[in-house]
Residue frames as a rotation matrix with the C-alpha (Angstrom) as fourth column:
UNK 1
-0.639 -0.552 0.536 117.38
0.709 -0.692 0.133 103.39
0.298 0.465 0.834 37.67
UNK 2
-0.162 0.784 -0.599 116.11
0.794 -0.256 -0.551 106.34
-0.586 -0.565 -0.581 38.99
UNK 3
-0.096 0.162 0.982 114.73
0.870 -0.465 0.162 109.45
0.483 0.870 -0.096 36.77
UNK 4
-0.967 -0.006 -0.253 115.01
0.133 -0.863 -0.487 113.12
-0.216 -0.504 0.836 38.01
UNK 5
0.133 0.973 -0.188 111.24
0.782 -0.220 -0.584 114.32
-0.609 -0.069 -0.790 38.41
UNK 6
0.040 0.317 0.948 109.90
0.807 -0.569 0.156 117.03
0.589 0.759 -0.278 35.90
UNK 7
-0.779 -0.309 -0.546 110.64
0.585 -0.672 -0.455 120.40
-0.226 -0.674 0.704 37.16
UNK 8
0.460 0.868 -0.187 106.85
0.885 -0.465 0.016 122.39
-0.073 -0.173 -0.982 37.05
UNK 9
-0.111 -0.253 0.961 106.73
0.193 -0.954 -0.229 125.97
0.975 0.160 0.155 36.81
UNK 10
-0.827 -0.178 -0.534 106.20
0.482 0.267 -0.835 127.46
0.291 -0.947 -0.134 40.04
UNK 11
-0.090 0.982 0.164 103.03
0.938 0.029 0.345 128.03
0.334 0.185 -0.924 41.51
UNK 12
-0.896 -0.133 0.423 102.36
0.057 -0.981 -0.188 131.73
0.440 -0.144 0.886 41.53
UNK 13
-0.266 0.643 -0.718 99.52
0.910 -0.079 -0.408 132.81
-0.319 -0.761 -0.564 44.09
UNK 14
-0.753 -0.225 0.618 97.99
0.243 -0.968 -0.056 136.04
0.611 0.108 0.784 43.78
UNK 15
-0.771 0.309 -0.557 96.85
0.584 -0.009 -0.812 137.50
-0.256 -0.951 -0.174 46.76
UNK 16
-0.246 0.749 0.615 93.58
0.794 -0.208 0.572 139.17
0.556 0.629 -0.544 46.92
UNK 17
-0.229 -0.248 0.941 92.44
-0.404 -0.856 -0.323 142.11
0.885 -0.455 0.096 48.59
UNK 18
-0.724 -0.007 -0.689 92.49
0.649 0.331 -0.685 142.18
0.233 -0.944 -0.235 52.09
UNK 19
0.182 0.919 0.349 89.48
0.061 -0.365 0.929 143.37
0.981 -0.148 -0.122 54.24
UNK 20
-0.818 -0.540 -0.199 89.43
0.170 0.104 -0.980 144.34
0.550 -0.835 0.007 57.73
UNK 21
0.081 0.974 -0.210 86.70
0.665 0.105 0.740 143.71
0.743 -0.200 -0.639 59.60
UNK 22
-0.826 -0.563 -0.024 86.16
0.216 -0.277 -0.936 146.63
0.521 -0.779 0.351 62.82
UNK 23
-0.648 0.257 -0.717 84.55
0.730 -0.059 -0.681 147.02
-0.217 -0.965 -0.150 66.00
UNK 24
0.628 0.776 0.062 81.23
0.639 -0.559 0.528 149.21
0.445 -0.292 -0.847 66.20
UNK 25
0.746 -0.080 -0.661 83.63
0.538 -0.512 0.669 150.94
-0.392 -0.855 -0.339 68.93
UNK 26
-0.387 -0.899 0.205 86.58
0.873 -0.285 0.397 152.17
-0.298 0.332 0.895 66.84
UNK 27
0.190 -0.015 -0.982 87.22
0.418 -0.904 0.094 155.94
-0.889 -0.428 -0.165 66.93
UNK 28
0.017 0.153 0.988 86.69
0.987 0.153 -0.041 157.61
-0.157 0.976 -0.148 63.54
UNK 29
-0.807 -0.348 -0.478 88.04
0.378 -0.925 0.037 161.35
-0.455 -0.151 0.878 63.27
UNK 30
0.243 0.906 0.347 84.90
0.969 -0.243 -0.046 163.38
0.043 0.347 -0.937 62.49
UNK 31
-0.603 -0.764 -0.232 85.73
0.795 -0.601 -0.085 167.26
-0.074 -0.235 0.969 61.44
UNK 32
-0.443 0.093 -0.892 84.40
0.772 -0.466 -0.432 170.34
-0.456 -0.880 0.135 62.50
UNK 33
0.153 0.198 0.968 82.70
0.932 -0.355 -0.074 172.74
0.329 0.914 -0.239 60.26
UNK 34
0.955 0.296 0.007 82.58
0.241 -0.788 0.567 175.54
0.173 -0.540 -0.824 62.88
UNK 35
0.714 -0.700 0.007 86.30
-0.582 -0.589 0.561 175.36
-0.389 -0.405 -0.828 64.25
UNK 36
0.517 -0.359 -0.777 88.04
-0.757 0.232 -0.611 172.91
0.399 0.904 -0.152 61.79
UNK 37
-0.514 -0.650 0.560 89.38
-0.828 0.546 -0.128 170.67
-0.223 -0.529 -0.819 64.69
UNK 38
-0.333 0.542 -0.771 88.50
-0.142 0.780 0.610 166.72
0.932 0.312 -0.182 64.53
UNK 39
-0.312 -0.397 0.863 86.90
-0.944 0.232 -0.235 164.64
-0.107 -0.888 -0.447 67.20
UNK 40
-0.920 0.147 -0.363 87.11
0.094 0.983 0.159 160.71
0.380 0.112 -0.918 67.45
UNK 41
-0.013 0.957 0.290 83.36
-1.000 -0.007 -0.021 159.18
-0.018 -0.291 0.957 67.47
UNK 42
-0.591 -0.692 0.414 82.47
-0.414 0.701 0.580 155.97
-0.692 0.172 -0.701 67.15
UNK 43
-0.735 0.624 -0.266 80.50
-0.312 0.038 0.949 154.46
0.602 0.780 0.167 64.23
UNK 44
-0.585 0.453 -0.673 78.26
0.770 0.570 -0.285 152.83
0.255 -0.685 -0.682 67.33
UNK 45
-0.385 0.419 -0.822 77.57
0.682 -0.471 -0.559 156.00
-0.622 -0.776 -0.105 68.85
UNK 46
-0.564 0.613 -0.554 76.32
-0.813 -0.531 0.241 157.66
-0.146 0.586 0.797 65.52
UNK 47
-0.482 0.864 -0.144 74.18
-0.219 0.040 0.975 155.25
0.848 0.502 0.170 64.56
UNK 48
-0.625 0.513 -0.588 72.58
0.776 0.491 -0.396 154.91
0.085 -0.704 -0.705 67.92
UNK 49
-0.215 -0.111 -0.970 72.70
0.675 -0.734 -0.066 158.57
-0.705 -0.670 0.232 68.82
UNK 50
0.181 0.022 0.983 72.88
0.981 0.072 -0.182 160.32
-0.075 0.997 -0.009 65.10
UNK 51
0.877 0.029 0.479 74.84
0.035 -0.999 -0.002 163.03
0.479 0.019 -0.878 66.79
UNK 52
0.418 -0.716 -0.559 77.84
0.811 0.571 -0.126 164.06
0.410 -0.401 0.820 68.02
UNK 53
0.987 0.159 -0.006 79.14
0.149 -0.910 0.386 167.21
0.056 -0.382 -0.923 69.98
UNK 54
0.493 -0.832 0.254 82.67
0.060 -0.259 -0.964 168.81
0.868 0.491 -0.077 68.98
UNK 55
0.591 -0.312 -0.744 85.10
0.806 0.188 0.562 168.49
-0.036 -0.931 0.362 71.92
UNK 56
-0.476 -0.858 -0.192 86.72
0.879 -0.469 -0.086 171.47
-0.017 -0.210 0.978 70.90
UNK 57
-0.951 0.195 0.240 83.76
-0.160 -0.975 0.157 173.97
0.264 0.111 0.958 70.29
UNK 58
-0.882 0.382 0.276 81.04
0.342 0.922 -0.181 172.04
-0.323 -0.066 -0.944 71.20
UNK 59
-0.609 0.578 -0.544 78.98
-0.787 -0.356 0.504 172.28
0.098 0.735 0.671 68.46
UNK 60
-0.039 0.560 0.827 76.07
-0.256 0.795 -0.550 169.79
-0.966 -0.233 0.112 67.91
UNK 61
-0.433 -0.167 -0.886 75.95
-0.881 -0.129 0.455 167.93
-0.190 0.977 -0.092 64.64
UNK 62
0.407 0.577 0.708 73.80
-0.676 0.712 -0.192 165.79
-0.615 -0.401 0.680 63.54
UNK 63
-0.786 -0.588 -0.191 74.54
-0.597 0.643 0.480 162.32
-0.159 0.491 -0.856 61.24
UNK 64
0.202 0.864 -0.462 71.90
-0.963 0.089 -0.254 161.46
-0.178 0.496 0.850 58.77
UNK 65
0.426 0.115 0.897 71.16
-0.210 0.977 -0.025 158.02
-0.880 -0.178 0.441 58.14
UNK 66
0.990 -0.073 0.125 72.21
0.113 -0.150 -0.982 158.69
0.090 0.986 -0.140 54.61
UNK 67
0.441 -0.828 0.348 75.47
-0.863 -0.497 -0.091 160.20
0.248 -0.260 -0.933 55.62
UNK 68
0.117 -0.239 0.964 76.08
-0.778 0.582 0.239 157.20
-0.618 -0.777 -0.118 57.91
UNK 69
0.941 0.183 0.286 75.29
0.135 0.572 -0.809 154.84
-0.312 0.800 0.513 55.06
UNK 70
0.921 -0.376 0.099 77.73
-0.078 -0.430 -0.899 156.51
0.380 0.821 -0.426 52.62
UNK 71
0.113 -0.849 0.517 80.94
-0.990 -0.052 0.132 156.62
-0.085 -0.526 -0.846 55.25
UNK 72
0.056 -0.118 0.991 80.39
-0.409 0.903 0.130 152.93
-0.911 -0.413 0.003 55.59
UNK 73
0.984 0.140 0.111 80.31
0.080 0.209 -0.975 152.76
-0.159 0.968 0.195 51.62
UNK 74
0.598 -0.801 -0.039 83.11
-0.522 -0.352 -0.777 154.58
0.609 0.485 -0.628 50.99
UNK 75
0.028 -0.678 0.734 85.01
-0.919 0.272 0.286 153.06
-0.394 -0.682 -0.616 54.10
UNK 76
0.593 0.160 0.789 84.04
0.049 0.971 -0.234 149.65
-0.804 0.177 0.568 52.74
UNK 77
0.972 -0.203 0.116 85.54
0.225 0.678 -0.700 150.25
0.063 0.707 0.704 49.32
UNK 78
0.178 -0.942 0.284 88.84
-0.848 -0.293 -0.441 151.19
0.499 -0.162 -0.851 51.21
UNK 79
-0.426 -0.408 -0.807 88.71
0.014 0.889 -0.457 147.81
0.905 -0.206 -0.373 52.53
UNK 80
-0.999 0.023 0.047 87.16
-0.048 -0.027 -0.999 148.28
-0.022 -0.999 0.028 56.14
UNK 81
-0.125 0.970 -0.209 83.91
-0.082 0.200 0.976 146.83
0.989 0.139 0.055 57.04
UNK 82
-0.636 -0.064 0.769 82.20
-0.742 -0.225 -0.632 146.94
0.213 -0.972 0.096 60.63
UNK 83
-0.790 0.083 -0.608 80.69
0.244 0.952 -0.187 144.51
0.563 -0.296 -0.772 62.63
UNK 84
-0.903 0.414 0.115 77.52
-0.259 -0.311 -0.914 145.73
-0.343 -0.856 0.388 63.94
């Protein structure tokens, strides 16, 4: 004789957050205080460089280690974390 198996609840998963890990090289809109336009940088070339020069007015600006810090904070608790 056979017996029907116990029917279980189903197993419910819950997903966790996702992270995304990027590239040192990805392009990161940086805006303009002087002429409000953006220009892509990459997180690589501020911290190497800890400047960047507006492609539309070329301003210089610098990018404080502190600053640099803090973007990668805040980017981090949006889920994005860099590889460098």
């Amino acid at each position: 004789m056979s017996q029907p198996l116990p029917v279980g609840q189903p197993e419910v998963r819950t997903v966790g957050e996702v992270s995304t890990i990027l590239s040192g090289k990805v392009m990161i809109p940086m805006g303009c205080d002087e002429c409000t336009q953006e220009t892509d940088i990459s997180l690589e070339t501020l911290k190497q460089h800890g400047t960047y020069v507006c492609e539309h007015c070329a301003t210089i600006h610098t990018f404080s280690d502190a600053e640099l810090r803090l973007m990668r904070l805040m980017l981090a608790q949006a889920g994005y974390h860099f590889a460098l």
